[in-house]
N, C-alpha and C positions, 0 to 999 in steps of 0.2 A: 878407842871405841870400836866395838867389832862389828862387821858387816851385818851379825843379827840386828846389833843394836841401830844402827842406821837404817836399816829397811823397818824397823820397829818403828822408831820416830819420821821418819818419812811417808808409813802407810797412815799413820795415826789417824788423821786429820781424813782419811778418804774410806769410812768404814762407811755401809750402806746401811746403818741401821736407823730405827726412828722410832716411831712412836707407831699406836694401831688405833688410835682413836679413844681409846682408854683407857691414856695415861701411861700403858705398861712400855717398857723397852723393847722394841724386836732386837734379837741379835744379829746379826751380822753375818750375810749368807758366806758359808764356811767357804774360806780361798783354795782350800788344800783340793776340791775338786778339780782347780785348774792347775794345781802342779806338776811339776814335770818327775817323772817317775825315773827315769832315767840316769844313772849313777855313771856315764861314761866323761858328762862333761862335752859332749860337741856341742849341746847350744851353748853353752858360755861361750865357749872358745869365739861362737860364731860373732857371740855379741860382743865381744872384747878385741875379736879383730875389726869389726865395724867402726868401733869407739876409738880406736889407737889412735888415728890421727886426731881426730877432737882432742885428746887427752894432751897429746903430745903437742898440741898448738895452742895449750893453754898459757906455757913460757917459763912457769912456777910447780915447784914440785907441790908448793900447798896449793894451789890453783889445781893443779892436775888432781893431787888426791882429793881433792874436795867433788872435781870433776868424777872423778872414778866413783866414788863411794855413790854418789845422785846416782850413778848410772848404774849402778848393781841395786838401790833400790828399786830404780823402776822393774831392771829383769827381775826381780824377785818377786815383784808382784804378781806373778804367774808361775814363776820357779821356785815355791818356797824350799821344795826339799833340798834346795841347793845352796842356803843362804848362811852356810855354816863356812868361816876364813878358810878353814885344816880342811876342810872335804872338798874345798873348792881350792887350796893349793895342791892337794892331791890330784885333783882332776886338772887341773890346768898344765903341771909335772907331766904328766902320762899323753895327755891329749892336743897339748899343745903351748911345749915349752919355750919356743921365741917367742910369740905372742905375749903369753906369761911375762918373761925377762921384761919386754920393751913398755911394758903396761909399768910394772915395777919399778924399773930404773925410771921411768917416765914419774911417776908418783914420788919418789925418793923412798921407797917399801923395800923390806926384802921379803913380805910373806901379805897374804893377803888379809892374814891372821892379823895384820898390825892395825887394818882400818878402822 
């Protein structure tokens, strides 16, 4: 399952939208205004250095990836432009590749593309 699909299923359940008194649907005030525009990758890195030891004190690679994937959903909920595995192995390669590794080996992953 890839990181879109996870932050998919994880935002699901927390859309603001409702009714207007007339039966109709509101939709769902658009998230992309609070995304991060930013294609370098330092908030991730920021938030995946925060998470490492949670991750890594989970004990289980599938403990750990399970931990990992929760926690790129919630950054995504304000990051969505970054919610893509390949752009965000890209960015993590360039921005911050120990981090990267210890996150990965910590998950039993070689790519973030695999979550």
């Amino acid at each position: 399952m890839g990181v879109a699909a996870v932050v998919a299923l994880g935002s699901a359940g927390c859309s603001a939208s409702g009714t207007d008194g007339s039966g109709d649907v509101k939709a769902a005030a658009p998230a992309a205004a609070a995304a991060d525009d930013s294609g370098d990758g330092k908030d991730v890195c920021a938030h995946l250095k925060k998470e490492l030891p949670r991750i890594k004190a989970v004990g289980s690679e599938v403990g750990a990836m399970a931990q990992l994937a929760m926690s790129l959903a919630g950054f995504y909920e304000n990051h969505e432009k970054l919610a893509d595995g390949e752009a965000l192995d890209a960015q993590t390669e360039k921005a911050c590749p120990e981090v990267r590794a210890e996150i990965l080996e910590a998950a039993g992953i070689k790519s973030f593309a695999d979550l």
